[in-house]
TORKOL-4160 file (C-alpha; in steps of 0.2 Angstrom, whole numbers, padded with zeros to 4 digits, m for minus):
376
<pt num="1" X="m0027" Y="m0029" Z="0125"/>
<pt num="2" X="m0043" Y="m0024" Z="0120"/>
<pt num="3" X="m0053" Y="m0033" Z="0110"/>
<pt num="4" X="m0072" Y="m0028" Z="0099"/>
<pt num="5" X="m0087" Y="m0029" Z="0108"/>
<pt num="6" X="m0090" Y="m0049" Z="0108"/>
<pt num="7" X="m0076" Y="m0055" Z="0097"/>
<pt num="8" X="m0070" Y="m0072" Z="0101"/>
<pt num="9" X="m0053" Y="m0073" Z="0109"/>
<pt num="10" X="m0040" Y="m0074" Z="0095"/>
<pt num="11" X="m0022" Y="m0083" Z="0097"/>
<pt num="12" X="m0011" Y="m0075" Z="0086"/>
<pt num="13" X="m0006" Y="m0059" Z="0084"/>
<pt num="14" X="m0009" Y="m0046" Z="0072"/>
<pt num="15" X="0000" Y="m0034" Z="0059"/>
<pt num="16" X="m0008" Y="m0021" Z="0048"/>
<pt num="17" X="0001" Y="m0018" Z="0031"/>
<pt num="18" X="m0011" Y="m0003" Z="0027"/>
<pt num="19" X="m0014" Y="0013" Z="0039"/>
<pt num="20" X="m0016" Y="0027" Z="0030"/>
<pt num="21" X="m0007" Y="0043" Z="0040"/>
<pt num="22" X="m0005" Y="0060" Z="0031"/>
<pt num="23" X="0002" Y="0079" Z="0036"/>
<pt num="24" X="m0015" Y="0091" Z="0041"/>
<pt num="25" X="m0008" Y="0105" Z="0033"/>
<pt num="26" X="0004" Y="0109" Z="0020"/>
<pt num="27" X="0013" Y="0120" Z="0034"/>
<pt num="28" X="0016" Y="0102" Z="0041"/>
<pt num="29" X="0031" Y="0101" Z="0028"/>
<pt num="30" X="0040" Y="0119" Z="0027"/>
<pt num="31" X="0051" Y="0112" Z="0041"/>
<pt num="32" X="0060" Y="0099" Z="0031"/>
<pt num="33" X="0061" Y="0110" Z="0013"/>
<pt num="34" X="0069" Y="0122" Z="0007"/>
<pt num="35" X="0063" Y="0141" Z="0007"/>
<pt num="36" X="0059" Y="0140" Z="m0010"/>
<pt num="37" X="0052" Y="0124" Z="m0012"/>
<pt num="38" X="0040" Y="0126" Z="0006"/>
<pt num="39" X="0034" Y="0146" Z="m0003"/>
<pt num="40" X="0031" Y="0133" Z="m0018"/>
<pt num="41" X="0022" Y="0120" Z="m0010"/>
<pt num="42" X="0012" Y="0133" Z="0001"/>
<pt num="43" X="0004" Y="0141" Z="m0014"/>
<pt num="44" X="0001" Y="0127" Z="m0028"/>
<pt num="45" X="0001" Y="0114" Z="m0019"/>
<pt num="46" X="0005" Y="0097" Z="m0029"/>
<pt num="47" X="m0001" Y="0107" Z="m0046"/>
<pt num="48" X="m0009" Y="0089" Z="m0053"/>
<pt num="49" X="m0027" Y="0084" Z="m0045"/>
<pt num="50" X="m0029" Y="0069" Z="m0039"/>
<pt num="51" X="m0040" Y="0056" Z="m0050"/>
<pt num="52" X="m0049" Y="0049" Z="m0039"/>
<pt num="53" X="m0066" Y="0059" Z="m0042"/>
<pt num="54" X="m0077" Y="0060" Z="m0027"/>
<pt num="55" X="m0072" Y="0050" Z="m0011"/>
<pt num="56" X="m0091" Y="0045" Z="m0008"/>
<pt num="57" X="m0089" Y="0039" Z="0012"/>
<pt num="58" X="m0082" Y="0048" Z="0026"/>
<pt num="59" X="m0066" Y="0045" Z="0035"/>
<pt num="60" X="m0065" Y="0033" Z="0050"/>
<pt num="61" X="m0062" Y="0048" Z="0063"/>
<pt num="62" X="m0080" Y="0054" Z="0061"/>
<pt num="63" X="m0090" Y="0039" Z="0059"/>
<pt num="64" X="m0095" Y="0038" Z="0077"/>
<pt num="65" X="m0096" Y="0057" Z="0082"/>
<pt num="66" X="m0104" Y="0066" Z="0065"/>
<pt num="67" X="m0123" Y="0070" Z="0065"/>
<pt num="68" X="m0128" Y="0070" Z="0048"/>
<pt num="69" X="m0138" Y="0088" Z="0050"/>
<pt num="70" X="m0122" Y="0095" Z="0054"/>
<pt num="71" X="m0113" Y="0107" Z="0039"/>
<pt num="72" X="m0100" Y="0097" Z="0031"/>
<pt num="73" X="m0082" Y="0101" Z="0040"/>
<pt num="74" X="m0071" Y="0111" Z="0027"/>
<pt num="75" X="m0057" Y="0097" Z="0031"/>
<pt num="76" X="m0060" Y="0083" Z="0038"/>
<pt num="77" X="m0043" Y="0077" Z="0033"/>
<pt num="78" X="m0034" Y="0084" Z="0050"/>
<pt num="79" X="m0046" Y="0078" Z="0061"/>
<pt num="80" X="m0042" Y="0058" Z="0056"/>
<pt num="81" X="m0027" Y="0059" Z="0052"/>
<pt num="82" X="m0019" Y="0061" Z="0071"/>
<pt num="83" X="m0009" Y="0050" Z="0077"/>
<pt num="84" X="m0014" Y="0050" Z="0094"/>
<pt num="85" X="m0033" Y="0044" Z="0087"/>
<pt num="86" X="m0024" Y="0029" Z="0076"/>
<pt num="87" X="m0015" Y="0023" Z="0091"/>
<pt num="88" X="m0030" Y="0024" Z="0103"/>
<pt num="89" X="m0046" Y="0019" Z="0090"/>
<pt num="90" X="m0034" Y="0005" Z="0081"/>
<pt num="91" X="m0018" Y="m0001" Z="0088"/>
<pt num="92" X="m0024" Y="m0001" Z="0107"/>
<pt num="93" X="m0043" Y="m0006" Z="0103"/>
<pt num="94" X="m0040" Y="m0019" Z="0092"/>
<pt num="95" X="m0023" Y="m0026" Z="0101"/>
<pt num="96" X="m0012" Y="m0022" Z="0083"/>
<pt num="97" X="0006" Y="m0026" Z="0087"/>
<pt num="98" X="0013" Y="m0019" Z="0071"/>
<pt num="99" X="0006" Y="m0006" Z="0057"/>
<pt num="100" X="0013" Y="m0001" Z="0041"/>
<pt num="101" X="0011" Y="0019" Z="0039"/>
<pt num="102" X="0005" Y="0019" Z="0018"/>
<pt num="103" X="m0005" Y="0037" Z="0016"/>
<pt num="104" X="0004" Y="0052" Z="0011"/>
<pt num="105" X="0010" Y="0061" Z="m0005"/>
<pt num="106" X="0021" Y="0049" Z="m0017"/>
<pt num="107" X="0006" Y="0045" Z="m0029"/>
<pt num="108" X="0002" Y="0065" Z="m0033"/>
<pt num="109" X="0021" Y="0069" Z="m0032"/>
<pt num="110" X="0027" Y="0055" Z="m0044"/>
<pt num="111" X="0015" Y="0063" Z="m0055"/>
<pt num="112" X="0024" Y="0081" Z="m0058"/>
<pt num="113" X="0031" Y="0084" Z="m0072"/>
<pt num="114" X="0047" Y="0092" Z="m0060"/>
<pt num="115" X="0055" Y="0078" Z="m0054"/>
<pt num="116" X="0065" Y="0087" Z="m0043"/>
<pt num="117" X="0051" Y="0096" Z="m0034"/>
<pt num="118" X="0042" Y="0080" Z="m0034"/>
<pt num="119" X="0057" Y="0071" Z="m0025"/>
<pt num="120" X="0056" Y="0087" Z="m0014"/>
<pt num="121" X="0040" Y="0083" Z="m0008"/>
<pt num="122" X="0041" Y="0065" Z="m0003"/>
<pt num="123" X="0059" Y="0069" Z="0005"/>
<pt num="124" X="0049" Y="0082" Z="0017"/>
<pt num="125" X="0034" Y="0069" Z="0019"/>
<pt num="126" X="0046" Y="0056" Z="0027"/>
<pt num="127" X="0054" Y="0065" Z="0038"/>
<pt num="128" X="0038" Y="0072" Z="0045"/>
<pt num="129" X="0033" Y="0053" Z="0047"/>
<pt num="130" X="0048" Y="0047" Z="0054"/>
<pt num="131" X="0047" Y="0063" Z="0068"/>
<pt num="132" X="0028" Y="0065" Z="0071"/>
<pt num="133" X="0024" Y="0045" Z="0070"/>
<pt num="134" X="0037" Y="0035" Z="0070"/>
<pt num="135" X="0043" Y="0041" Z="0086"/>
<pt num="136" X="0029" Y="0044" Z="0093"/>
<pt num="137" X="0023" Y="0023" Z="0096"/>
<pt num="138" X="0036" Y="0010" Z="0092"/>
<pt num="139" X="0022" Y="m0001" Z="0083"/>
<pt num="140" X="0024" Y="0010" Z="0066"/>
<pt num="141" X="0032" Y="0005" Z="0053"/>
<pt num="142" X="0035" Y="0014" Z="0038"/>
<pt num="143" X="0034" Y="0013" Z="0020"/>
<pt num="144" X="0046" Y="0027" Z="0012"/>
<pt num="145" X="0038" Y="0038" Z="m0002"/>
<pt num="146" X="0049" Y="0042" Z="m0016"/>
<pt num="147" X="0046" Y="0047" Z="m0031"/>
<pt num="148" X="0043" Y="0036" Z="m0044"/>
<pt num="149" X="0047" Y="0044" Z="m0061"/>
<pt num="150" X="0066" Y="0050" Z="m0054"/>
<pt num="151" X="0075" Y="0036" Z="m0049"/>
<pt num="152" X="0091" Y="0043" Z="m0047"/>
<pt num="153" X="0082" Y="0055" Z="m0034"/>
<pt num="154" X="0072" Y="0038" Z="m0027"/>
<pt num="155" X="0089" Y="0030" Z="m0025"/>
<pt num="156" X="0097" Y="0044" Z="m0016"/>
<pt num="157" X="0082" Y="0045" Z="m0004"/>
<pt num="158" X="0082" Y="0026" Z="m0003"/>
<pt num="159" X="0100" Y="0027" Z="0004"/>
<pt num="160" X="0098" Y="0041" Z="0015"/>
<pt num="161" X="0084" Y="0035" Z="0026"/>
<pt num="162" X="0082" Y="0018" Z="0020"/>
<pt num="163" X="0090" Y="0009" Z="0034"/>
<pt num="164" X="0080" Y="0018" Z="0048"/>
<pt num="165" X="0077" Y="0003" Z="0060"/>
<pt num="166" X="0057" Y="0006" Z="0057"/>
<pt num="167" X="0058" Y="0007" Z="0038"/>
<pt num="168" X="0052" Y="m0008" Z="0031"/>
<pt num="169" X="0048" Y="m0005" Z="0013"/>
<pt num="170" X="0046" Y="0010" Z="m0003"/>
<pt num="171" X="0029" Y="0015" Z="m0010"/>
<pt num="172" X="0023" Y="0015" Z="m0027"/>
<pt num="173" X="0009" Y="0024" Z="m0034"/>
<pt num="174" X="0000" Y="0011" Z="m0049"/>
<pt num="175" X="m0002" Y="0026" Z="m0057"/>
<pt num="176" X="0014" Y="0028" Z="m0069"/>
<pt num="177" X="0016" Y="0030" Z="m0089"/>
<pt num="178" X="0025" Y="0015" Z="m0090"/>
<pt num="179" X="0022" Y="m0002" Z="m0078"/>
<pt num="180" X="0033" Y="m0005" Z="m0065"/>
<pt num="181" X="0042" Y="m0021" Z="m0073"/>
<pt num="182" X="0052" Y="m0009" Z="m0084"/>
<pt num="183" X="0070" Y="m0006" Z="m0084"/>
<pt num="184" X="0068" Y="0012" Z="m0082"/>
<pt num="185" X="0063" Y="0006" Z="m0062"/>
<pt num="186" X="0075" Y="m0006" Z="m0059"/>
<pt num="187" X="0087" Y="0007" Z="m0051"/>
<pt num="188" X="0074" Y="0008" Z="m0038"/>
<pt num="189" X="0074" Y="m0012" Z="m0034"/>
<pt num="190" X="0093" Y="m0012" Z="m0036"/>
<pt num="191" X="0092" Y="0000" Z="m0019"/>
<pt num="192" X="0078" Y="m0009" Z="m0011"/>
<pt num="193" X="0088" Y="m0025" Z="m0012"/>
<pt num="194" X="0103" Y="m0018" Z="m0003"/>
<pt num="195" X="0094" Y="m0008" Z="0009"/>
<pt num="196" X="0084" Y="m0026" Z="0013"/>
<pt num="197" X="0068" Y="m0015" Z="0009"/>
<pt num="198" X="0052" Y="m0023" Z="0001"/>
<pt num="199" X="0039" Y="m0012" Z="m0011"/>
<pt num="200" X="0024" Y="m0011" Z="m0006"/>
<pt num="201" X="0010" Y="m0004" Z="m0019"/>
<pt num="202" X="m0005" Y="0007" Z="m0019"/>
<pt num="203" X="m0018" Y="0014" Z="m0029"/>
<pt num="204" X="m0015" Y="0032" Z="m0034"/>
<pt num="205" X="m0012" Y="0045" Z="m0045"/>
<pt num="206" X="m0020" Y="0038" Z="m0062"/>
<pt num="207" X="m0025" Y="0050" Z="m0074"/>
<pt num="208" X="m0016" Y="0063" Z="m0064"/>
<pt num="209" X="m0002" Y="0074" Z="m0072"/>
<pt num="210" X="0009" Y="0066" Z="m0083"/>
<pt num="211" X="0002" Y="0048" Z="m0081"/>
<pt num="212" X="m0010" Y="0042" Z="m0094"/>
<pt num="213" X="m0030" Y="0039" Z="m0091"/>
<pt num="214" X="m0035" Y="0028" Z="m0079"/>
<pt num="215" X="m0044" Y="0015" Z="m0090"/>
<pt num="216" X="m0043" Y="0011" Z="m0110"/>
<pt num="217" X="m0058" Y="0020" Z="m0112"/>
<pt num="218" X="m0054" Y="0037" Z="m0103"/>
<pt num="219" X="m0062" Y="0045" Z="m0087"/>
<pt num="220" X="m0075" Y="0037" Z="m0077"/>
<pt num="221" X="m0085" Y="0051" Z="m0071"/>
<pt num="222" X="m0087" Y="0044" Z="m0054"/>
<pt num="223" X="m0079" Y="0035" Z="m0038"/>
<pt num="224" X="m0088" Y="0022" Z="m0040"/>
<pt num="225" X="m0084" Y="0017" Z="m0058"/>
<pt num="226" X="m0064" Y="0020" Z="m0052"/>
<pt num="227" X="m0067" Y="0009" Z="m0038"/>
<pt num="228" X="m0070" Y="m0005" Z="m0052"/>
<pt num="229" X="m0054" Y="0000" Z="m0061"/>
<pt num="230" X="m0042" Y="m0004" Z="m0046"/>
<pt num="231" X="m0037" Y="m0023" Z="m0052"/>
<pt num="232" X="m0035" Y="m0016" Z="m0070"/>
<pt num="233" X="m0021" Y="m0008" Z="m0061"/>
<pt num="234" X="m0012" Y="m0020" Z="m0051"/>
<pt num="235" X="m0014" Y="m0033" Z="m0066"/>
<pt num="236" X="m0004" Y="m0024" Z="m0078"/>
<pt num="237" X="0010" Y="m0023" Z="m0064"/>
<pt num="238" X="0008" Y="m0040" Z="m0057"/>
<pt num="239" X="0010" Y="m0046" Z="m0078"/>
<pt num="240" X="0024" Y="m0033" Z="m0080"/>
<pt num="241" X="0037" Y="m0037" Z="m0065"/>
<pt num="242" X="0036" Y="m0056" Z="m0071"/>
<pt num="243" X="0037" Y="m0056" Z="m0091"/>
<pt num="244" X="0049" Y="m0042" Z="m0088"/>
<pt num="245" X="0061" Y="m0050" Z="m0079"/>
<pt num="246" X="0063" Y="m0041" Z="m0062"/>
<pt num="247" X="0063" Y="m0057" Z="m0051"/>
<pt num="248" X="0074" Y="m0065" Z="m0063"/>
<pt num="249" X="0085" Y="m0050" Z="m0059"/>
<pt num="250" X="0081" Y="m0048" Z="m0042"/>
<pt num="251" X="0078" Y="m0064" Z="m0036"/>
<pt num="252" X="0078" Y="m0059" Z="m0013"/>
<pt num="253" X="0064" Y="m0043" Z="m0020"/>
<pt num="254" X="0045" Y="m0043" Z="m0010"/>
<pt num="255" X="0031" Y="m0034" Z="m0017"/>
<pt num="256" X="0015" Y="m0031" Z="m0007"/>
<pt num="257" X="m0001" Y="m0024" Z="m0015"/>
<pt num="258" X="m0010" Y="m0016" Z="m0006"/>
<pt num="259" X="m0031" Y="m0011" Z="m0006"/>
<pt num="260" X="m0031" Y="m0019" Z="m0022"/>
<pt num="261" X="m0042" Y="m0032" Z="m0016"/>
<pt num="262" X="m0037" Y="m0052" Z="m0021"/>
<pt num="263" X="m0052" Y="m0061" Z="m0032"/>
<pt num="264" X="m0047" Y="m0056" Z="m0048"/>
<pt num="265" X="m0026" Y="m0064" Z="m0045"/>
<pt num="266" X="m0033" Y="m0081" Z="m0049"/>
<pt num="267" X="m0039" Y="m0078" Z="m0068"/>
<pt num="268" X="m0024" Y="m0068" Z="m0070"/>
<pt num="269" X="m0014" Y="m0080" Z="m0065"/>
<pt num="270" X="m0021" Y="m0094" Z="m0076"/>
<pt num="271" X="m0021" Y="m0084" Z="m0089"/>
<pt num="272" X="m0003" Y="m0080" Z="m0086"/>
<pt num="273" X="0002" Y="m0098" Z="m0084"/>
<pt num="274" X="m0007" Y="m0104" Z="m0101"/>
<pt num="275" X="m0001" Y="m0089" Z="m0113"/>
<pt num="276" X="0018" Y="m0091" Z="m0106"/>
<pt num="277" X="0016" Y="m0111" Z="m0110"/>
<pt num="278" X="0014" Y="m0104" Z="m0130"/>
<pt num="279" X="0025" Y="m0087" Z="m0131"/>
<pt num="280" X="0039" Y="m0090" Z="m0121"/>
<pt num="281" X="0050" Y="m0089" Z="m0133"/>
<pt num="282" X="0044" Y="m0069" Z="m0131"/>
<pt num="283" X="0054" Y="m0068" Z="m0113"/>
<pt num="284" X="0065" Y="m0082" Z="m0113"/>
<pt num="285" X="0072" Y="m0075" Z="m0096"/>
<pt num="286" X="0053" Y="m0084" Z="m0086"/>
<pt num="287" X="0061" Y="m0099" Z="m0084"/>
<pt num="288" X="0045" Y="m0104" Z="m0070"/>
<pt num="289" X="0025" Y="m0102" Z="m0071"/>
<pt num="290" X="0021" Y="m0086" Z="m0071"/>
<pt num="291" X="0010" Y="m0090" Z="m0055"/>
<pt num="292" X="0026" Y="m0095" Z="m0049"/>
<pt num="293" X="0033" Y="m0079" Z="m0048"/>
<pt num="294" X="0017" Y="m0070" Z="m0042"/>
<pt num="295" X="0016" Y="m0083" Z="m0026"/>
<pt num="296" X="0035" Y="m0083" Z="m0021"/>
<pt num="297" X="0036" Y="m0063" Z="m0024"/>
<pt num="298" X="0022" Y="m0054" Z="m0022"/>
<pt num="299" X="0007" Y="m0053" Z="m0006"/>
<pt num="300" X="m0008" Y="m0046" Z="m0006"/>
<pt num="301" X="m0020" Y="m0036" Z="0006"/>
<pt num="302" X="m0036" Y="m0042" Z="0012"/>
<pt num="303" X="m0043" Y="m0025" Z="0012"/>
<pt num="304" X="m0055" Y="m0024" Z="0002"/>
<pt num="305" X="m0061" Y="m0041" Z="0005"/>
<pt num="306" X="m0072" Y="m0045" Z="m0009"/>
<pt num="307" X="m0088" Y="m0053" Z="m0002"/>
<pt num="308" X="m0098" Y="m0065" Z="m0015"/>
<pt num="309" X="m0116" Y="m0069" Z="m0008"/>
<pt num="310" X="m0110" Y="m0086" Z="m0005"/>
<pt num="311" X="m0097" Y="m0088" Z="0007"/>
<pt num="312" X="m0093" Y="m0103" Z="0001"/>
<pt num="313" X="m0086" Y="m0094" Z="m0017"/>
<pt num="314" X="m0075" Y="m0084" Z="m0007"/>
<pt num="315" X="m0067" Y="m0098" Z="0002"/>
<pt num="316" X="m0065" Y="m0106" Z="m0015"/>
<pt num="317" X="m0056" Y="m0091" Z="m0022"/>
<pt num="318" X="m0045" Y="m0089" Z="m0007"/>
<pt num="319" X="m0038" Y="m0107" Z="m0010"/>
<pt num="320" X="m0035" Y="m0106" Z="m0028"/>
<pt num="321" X="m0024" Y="m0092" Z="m0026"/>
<pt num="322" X="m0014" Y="m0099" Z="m0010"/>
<pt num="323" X="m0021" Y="m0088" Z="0002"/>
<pt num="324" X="m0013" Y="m0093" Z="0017"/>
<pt num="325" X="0004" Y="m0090" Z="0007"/>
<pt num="326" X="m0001" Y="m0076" Z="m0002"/>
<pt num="327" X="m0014" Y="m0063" Z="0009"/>
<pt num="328" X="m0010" Y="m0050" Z="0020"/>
<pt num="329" X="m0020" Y="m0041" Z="0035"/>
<pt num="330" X="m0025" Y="m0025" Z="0029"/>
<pt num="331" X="m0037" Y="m0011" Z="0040"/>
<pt num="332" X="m0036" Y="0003" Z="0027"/>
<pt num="333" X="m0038" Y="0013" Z="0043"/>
<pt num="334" X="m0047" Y="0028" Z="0043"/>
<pt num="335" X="m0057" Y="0027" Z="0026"/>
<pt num="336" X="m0075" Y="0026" Z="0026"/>
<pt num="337" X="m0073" Y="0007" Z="0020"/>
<pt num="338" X="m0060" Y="0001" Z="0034"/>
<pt num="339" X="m0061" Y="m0019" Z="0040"/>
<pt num="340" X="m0062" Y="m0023" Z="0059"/>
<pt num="341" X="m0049" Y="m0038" Z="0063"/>
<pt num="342" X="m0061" Y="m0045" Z="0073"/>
<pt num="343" X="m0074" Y="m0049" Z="0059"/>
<pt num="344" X="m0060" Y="m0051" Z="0045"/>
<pt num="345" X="m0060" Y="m0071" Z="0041"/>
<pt num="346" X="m0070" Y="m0075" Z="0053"/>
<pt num="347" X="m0074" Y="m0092" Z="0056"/>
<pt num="348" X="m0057" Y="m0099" Z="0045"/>
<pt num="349" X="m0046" Y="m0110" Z="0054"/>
<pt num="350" X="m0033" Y="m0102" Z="0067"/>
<pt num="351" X="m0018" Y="m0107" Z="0056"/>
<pt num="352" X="m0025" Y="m0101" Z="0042"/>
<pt num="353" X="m0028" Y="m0082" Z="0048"/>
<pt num="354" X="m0009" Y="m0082" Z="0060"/>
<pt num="355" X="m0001" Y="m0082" Z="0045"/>
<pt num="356" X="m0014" Y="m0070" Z="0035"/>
<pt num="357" X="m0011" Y="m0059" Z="0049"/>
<pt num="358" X="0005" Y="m0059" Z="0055"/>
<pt num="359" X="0019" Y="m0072" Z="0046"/>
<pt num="360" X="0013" Y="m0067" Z="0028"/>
<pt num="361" X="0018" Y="m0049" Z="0034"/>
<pt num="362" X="0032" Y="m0052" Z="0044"/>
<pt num="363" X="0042" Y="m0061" Z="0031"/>
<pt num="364" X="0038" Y="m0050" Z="0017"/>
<pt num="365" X="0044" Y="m0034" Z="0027"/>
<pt num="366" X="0055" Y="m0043" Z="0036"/>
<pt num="367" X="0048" Y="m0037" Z="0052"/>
<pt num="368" X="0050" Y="m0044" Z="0069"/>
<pt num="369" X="0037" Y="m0045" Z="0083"/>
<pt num="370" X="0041" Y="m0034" Z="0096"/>
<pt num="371" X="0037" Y="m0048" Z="0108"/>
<pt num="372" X="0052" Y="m0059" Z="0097"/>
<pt num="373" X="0063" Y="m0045" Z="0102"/>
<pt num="374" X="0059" Y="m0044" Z="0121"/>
<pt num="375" X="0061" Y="m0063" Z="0120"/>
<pt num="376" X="0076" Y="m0063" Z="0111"/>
């Protein structure tokens, strides 16, 4: 395996819970709709926008081959998201045994206000990943997109391709009028449970269609500012699926959130803890700590780290919220802001980064090394 340019021989392996992978045209999709839906998708597209603002970096692909007096491309989406570039430029470089496919279209299509075309869209979407990536390297894994705000469609698209051997979880979008704790969404956990399926969660679609602004306060006008929003959004789930009950209810279900970074989980959960100990009575049903919950149920991705000027804070943070029980290995491969393996942790003790990068995963997806499966 190849390794970075002096990296220092590493003796575990590693799985990557966020690779972003996407269709480069919306032609990609007519195969696997309807004729109405693919003349439908071919000339409005989603119909929401997405509410992110202004991506302010540039995609992994073309970090090492743009010349910055070159025009901008009019896409540069096609050219990184090939999967014949991921395989070569991540999994073979950097030696990744496993990789979680994450990007696609269940954020702007759980947005609609037609469900069924929404459903529609993340229905074609995973069957172009399972034809196009999945068989094309047995390293992929993916996580199914559904959409969100139909859960009778979600279920039925949970059933019909859930069990697919290299299906390890369903997406969710943070954005969503209601938080994800809800009953509205418990049909959806229901079908994960019995499809042995995790969720895994990602940033997307707030403020977009039919889901509310992204902050209290509106709009920010730029990327930037909604970079700052991100654990505004995992927060209010995290808080959601333990005061409402859905471990309780679901006691086997695995959440992973992903590129939400980690540093604010510890406050929350304190906070958590403390105002349970007084209204409890609210949620009689939270039987344990709130943090409780959060570190038997949910994982979090590494990706993005935050990085305190003292590296000493971030070791700190790390160990008040169980790092080694509750991180993830995460690339966020190919956006502008994606972490090299070999620089990720760093210097922390071997046992501590084999289970960031490979066990937390492996038992949250409830995947399997294809090295166990050779040996086995």
């Amino acid at each position: 395996m190849n390794a970075a340019a002096g990296a220092k021989p590493r003796h575990f392996p590693i799985v990557d819970v966020d690779v972003h992978h996407n269709f480069k045209n919306r032609s990609d999709l007519f195969p696997y709709m309807s004729r109405f839906n693919a003349e439908r998708f071919s000339e409005y597209g989603f119909g929401v926008q997405s509410s992110t603002a202004f991506n302010g970096g540039k995609l992994g692909r073309r970090i090492d081959i743009i010349d910055e007096n070159d025009p901008p491309p009019a896409d540069i989406g096609p050219v990184a998201y090939d999967v014949d570039d991921t395989r070569a430029r991540l999994l073979d470089h950097y030696g990744i045994e496993l990789a979680l496919l994450t990007g696609g279209p269940g954020q702007l299509a759980s947005a609609m206000m037609d469900a069924d075309f929404g459903s529609a869209i993340c229905r074609a979407f995973n069957d172009f990943s399972i034809e196009h990536w999945l068989e094309k390297d047995s390293r992929f894994r993916l996580a199914l997109h559904i959409n969100s705000q139909d859960p009778a469609g979600a279920v039925a698209e949970i059933e019909r391709v859930g069990s697919h051997p290299a299906v390890c979880a369903v997406m969710l979008g943070c954005g969503a009028p209601r938080p994800f704790g809800n009953r509205f969404y418990h049909p959806i956990y229901e079908a994960c449970v019995r499809n042995g399926l995790a969720v895994a969660m990602h940033f997307g679609g707030e403020g977009a269609g039919l889901n509310p602004p992204p902050s209290a306060a509106g709009y920010p006008s730029y990327y930037i500012e909604h970079r700052q929003l991100r654990p505004s959004f995992y927060m209010v789930h995290v808080s959601s699926f333990v005061f409402e009950g859905v471990f309780d209810k679901f006691p086997s279900l695995k959440i992973g959130m992903l590129e939400g970074g980690f540093a604010w989980l510890a406050p929350l959960m304190w906070k958590m803890d403390l105002d349970w100990k007084g209204l409890r009575r609210q949620t009689p049903w939270v039987e344990r700590l709130p943090s409780e919950y959060v570190k038997e149920h949910i994982r979090f991705a590494t990706q993005p780290m935050e990085e305190p000027d003292n590296p000493e804070a971030l070791k700190h943070i790390i160990d008040w919220i169980d790092g080694g029980r509750t991180l993830m290995f995460a690339t966020d491969y190919p956006h502008w802001d994606w972490d090299d393996p070999t620089m990720t942790l760093a210097g922390y003790p071997d046992d501590l980064r084999r289970r960031i990068f490979a066990e937390n995963a492996l038992d949250t997806f409830g995947l399997e090394l294809p090295s166990m499966s050779k040996a086995a």
